[in-house]
Every structure is written in structure tokens, then in C-alpha cells.
Chimera marker file (.cmm) of the C-alpha trace (Angstrom):
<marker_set name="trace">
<marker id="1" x="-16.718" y="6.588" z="-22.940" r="1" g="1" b="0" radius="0.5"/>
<marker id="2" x="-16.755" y="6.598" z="-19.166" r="1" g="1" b="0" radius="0.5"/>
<marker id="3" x="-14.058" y="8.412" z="-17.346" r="1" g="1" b="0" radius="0.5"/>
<marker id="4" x="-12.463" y="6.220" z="-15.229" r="1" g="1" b="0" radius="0.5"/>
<marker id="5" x="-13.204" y="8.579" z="-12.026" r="1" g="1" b="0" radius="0.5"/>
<marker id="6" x="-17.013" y="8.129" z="-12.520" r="1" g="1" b="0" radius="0.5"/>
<marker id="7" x="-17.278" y="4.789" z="-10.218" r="1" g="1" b="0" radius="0.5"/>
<marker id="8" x="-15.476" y="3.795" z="-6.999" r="1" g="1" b="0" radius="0.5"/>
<marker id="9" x="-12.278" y="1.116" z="-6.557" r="1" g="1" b="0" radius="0.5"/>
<marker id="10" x="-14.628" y="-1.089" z="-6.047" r="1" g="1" b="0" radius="0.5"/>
<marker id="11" x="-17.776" y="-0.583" z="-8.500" r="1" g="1" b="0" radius="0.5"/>
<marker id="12" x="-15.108" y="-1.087" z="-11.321" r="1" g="1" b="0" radius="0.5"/>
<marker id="13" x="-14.640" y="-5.034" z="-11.691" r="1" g="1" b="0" radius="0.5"/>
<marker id="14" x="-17.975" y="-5.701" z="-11.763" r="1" g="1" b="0" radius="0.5"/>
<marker id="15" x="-18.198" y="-2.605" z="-14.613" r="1" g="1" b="0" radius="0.5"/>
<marker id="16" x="-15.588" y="-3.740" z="-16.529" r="1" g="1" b="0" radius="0.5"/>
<marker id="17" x="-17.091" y="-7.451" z="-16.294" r="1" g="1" b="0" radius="0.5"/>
<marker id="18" x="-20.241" y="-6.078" z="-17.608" r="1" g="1" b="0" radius="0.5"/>
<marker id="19" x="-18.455" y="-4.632" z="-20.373" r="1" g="1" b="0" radius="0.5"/>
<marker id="20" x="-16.035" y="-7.536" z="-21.427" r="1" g="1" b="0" radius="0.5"/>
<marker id="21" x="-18.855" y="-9.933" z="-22.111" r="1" g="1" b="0" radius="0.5"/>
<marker id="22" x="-19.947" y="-7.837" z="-24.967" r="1" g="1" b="0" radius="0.5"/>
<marker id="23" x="-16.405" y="-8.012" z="-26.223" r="1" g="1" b="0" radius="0.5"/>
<marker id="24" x="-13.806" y="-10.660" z="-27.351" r="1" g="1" b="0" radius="0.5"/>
<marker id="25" x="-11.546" y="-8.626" z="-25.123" r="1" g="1" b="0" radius="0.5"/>
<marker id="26" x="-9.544" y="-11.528" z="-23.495" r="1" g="1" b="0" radius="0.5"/>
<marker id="27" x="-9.709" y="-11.873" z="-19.434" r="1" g="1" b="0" radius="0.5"/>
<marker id="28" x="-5.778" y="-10.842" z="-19.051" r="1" g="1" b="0" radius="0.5"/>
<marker id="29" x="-6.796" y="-7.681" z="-20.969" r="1" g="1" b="0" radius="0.5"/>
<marker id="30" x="-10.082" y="-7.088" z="-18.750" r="1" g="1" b="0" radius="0.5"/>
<marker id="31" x="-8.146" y="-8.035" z="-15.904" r="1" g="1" b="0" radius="0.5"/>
<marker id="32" x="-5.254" y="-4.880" z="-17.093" r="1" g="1" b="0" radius="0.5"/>
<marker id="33" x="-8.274" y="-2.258" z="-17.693" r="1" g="1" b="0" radius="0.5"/>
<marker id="34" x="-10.111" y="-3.080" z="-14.741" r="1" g="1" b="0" radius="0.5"/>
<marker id="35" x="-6.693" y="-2.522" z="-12.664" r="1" g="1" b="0" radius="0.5"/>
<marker id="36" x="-6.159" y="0.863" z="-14.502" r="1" g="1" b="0" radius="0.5"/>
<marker id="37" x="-9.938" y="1.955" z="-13.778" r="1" g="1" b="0" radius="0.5"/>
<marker id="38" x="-9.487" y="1.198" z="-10.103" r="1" g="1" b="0" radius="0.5"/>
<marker id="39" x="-6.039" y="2.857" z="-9.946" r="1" g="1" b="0" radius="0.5"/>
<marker id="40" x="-8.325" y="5.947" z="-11.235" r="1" g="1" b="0" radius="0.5"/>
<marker id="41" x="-11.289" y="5.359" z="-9.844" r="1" g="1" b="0" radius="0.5"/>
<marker id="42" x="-13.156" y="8.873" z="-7.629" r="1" g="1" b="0" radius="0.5"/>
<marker id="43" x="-12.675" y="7.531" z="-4.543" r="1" g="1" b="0" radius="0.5"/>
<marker id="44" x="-8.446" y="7.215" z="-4.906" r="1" g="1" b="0" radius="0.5"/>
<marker id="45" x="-6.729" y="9.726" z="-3.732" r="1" g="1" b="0" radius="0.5"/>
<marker id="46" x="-3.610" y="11.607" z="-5.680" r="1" g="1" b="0" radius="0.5"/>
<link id1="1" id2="2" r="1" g="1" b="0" radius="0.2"/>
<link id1="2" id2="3" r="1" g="1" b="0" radius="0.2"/>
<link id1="3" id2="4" r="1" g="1" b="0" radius="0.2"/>
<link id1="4" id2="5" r="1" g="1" b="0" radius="0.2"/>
<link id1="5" id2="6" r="1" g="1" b="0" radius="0.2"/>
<link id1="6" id2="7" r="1" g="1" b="0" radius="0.2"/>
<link id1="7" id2="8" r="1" g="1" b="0" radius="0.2"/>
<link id1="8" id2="9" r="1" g="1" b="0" radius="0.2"/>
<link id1="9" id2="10" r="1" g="1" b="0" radius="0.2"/>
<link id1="10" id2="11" r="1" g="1" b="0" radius="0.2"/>
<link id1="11" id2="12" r="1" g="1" b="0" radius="0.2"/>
<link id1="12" id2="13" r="1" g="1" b="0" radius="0.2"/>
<link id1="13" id2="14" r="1" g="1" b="0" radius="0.2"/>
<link id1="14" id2="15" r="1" g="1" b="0" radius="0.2"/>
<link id1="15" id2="16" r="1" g="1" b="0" radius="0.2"/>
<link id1="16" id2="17" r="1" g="1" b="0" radius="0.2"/>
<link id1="17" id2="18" r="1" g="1" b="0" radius="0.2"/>
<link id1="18" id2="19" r="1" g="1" b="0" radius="0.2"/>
<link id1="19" id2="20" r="1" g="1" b="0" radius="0.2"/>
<link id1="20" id2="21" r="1" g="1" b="0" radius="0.2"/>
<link id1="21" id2="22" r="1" g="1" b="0" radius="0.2"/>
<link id1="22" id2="23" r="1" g="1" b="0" radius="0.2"/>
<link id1="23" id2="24" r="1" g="1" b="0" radius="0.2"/>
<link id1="24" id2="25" r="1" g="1" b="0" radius="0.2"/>
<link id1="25" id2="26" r="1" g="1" b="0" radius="0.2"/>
<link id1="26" id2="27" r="1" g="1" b="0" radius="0.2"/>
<link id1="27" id2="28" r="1" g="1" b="0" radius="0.2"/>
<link id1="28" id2="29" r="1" g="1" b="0" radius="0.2"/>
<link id1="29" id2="30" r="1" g="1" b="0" radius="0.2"/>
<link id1="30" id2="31" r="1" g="1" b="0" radius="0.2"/>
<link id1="31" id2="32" r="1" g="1" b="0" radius="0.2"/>
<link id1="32" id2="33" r="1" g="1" b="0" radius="0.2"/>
<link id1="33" id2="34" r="1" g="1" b="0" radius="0.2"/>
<link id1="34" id2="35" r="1" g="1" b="0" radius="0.2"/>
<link id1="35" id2="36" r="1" g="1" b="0" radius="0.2"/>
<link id1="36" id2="37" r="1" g="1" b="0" radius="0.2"/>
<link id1="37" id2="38" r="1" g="1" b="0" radius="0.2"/>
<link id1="38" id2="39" r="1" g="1" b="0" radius="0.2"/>
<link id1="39" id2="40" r="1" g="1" b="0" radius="0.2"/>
<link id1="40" id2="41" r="1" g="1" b="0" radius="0.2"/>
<link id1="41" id2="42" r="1" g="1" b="0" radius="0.2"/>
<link id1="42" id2="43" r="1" g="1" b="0" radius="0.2"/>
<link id1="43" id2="44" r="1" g="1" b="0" radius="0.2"/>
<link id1="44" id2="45" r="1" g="1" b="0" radius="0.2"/>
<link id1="45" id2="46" r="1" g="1" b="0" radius="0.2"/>
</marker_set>
């Protein structure tokens, strides 16, 4: 598992893109993890 403060707001969609088409994860569901990875991405600030 990757934490979700290993790559930067933006790295993450194009991660979590990577990731879905190896899934039958639907695209409302990738679209609600890659949202939650960004919102805890490294580069955000608490």
C-alpha cells in the first residue's frame, strides 16, 4: 500500500488512473480515492 503522502496533489490522478485500470473499481469511485489522495498528498499542508 502507498501512503497517500508519498506523491504530490498533483502526481495523484494520474497514480490513481494507473491503478484503476487494473481494477473494476468504477470511475465515481476512482474519482472519490483520487480526491482523498490529493487531500493527503506531501505537498498539502495541515
Amino acid at each position: 500500500m502507498i501512503p497517500t503522502h508519498h506523491y504530490t496533489l498533483n502526481a495523484w490522478p494520474s497514480v490513481v488512473k494507473g491503478m484503476g485500470a487494473r481494477t473494476n473499481i468504477s470511475e465515481n469511485e476512482l474519482d472519490i480515492l483520487s480526491r482523498y489522495f490529493q487531500y493527503n498528498a506531501k505537498d498539502i499542508k495541515e
